[in-house]
N, C-alpha and C positions, 0 to 999 in steps of 0.2 A: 780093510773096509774102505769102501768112497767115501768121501768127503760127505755127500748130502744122500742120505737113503728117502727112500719113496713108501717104506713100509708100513710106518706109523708117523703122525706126526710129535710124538713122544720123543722123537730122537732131537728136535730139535734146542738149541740152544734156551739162553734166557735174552729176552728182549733188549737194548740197548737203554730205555727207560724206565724196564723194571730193573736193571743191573744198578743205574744209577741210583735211585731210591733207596734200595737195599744197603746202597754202601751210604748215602746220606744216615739212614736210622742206624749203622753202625759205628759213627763219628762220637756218638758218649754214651753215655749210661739213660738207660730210661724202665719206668715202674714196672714189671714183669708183669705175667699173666692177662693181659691185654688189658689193660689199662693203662697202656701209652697213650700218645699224641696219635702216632701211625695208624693205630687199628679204629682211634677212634673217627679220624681224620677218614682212614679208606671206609669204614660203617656208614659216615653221611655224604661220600660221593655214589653210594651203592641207592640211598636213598633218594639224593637225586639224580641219578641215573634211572629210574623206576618210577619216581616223580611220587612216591607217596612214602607215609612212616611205616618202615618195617624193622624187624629185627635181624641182627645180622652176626653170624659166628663164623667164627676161621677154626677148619680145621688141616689135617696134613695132610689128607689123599680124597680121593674122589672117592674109594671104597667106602672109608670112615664115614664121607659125606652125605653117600645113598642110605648109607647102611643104618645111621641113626636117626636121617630126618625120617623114613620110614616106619620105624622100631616107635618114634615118637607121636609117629599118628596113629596106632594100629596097640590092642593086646596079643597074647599069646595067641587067642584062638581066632584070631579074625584070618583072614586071607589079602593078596594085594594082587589085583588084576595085572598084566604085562604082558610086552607081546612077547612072541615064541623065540624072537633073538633079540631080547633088551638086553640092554647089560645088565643089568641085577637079574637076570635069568640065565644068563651062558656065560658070566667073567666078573662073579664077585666073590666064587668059590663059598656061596654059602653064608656069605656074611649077614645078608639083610633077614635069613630066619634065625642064625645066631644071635642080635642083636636084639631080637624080636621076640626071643627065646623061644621058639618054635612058628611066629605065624607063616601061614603058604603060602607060597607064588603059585598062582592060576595064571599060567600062563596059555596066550589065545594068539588065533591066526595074526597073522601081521605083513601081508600084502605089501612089497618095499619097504619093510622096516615098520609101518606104519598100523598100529590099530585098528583092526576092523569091529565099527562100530556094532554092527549086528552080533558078531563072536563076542565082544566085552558084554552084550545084554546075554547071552546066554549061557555066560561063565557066572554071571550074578546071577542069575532066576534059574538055573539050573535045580538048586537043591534049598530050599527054608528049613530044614529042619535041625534038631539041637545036635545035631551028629555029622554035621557038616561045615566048616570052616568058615565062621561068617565074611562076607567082602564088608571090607571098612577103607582100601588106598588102592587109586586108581594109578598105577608108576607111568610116564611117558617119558621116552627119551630124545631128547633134540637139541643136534640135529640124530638122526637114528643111527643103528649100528650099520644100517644099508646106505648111509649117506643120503637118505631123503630126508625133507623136513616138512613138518606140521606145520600148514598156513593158517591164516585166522581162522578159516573154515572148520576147518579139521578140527580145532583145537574147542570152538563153539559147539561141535557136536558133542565130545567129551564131558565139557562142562556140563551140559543140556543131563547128560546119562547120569555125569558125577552127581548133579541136583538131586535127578530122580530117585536116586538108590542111596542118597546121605554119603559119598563118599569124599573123602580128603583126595586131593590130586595130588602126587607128586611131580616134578619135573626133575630127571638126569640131565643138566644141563654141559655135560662135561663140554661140550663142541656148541655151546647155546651163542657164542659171538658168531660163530658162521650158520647159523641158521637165521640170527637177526640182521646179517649184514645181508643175507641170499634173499628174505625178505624184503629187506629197508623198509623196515616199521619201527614204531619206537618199541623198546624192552617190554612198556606196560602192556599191549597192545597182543602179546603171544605171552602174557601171566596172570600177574591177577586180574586185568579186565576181563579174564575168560576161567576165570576161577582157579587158577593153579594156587594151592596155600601155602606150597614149599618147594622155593627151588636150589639145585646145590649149583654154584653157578662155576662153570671150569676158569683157569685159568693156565695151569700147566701146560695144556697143549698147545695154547696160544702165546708163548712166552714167559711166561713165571718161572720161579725159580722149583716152586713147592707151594701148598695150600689150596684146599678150595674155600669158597664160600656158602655156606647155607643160609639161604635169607627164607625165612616168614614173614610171610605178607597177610595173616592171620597173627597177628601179637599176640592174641589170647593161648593162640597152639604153640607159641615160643615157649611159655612160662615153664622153666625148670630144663632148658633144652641146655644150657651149661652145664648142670647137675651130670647129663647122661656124656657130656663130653670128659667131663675130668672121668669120671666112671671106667669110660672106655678108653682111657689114657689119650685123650685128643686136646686137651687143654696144654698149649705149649708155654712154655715158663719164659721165654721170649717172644711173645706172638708177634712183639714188631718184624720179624724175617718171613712172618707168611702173608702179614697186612701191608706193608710197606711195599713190596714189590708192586702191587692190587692200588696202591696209591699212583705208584709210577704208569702204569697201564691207566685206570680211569682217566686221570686228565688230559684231557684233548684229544680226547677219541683215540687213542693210543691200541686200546682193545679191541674195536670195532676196526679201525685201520688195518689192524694185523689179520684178521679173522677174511677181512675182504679179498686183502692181498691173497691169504692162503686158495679161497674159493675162485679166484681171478687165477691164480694160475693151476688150478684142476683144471678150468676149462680148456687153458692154452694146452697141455698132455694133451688131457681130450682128443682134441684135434691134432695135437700132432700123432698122437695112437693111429689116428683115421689115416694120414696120410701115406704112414707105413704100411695101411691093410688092416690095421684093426679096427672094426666096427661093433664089434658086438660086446654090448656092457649090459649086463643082470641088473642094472637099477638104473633109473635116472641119475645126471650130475648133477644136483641142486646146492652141495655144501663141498666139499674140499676134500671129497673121495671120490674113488671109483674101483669098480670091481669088472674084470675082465678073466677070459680062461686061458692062461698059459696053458701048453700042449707039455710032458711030462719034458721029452727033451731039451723046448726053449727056459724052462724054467732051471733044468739042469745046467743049461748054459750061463744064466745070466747069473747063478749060482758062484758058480767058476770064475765071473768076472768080477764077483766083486759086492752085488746085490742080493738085497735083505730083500726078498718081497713073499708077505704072509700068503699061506694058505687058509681063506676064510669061509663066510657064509654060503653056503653052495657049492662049495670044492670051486669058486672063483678067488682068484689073487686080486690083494687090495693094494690100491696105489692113492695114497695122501701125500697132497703139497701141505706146508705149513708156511708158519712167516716167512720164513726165512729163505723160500725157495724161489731159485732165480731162474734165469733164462737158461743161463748156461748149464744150469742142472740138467733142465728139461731135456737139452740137447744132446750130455752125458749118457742120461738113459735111455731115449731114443735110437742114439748111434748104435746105444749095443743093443738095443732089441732086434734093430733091424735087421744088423749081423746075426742075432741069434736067430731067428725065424728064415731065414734064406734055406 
């Protein structure tokens, strides 16, 4: 395997400042079950990072993450609007209606990844009757699984809908630092200023070790959101190793830094793709992916050399930079693309 793959940005490492943190909260003993220093410590940099009082839980995975704050807005029989390739629709295996104990995903058109606002009104107004799945959670993910992101705009229309129809918003923020950094807004600014009531905010892909966070920005829809974590086994009996890292990222923009970096060199690929000849990308680059069509034999090729590169959305191959990825990478993969397409 190479040294740095282009497949996911999952592959990569844990940050040199969450690494530090981590071992800092393992230098002595401290009260389990998150009631450390750490997790109370990372809870009010999360608060003002966000710039208001919310609630804030760690749990182990982004799965766990989607999958309860979801379950926690919504009963059995309601439904959760999404678009046609969110991740809680094509890569939770199920989780968010297990959790849910049966509620639906309605999942609708999604145009780059992205919500279309006329298909979300006629996935809710479709059917009122006592035999059809009521909508109660609107899920958005960003940045999306197409590597585009919801700007202010976007996200003010949603809320406008979410008003109309009484619905909880959620945000899958797994990639939510490279959507705020491709932005340059503040956090409040693409959340609750626009109604999101709960977001699971990533951190793994961006350099952590493990954990996400789920913050409510509605305290009232917190209430009893611990109860559903120990339940589902997400209450960690050391939670200083999922909050502690989340310490070392929030201060001094550590998070947003990484997330930049990562978005800062999709674009340099980008262009070096073009350079090579390849121009054609199925979505815009707005966050720290791109999607291109390998021809069956280049893909066989760069196979052989060495390279992870997924087959994804639209039978197009994804290619993500993350922190950690450097020039010389860039150049790595390039060299052999170029060999391979000759």
């Amino acid at each position: 395997m190479k040294k740095k793959q282009f497949a996911s940005d999952n592959y990569s490492g844990i940050c040199p400042e969450a690494w530090h943190a981590l071992s800092e909260a393992n230098k002595d003993h401290a009260i389990p079950y998150g009631e450390d220093q750490w997790t109370a410590e990372a809870a009010d940099l999360f608060r003002d990072l966000f710039e208001t009082d919310c609630e804030v839980f760690f749990v182990f995975n982004g799965t766990a993450a989607n999958s309860l704050a979801i379950s926690h807005c919504c009963h059995s029989f309601h439904s959760i609007v999404c678009a046609s390739c969110g991740h809680i629709e094509t890569d939770e295996c199920g989780a968010p209606e297990f959790f849910s104990n049966g509620a639906k995903l309605l999942h609708v058109d999604s145009p780059d990844g992205k919500l279309d606002i006329a298909a979300v009104e006629e996935a809710i107004t479709r059917r009122d009757d006592i035999h059809y799945p009521k909508a109660k959670v609107l899920s958005i993910t960003q940045s999306t699984e197409c590597g585009t992101v919801y700007n202010v705009d976007d996200l003010r229309g949603i809320h406008e809908v979410a008003l109309r129809h009484r619905l909880r918003v959620h945000m899958d923020g797994a990639r939510f630092a490279n959507a705020v950094a491709s932005l340059g807004v503040a956090p409040k600014e693409i959340t609750w200023k626009v109604g999101v009531d709960v977001l699971c905010f990533g951190s793994t892909k961006n350099g952590a070790v493990a954990g996400e966070a789920v913050i409510f920005f509605d305290k009232e829809l917190a209430k009893d959101f611990d109860y559903r974590c120990k339940q589902a086994g997400q209450l960690a009996s050391k939670m200083r190793f999922l909050s502690a890292p989340l310490v070392g990222m929030l201060k001094n923009d550590v998070w947003i830094r990484n997330a930049g970096h990562a978005n800062k060199m999709a674009g340099k690929l980008q262009q070096r793709l073009r350079e090579i000849g390849i121009n054609e990308f199925l979505f815009p680059r707005e966050a720290n992916a791109l999607f291109l069509t390998l021809s069956d034999k280049t893909a066989g090729i760069m196979a052989d050399k060495g390279w992870r590169i997924y087959n994804f959305i639209g039978g197009a191959h994804r290619l993500m930079c993350g922190w950690d990825t450097t020039d010389q990478d860039i150049d790595d993969i390039i060299a052999d693309l170029k060999d391979a397409i000759k």
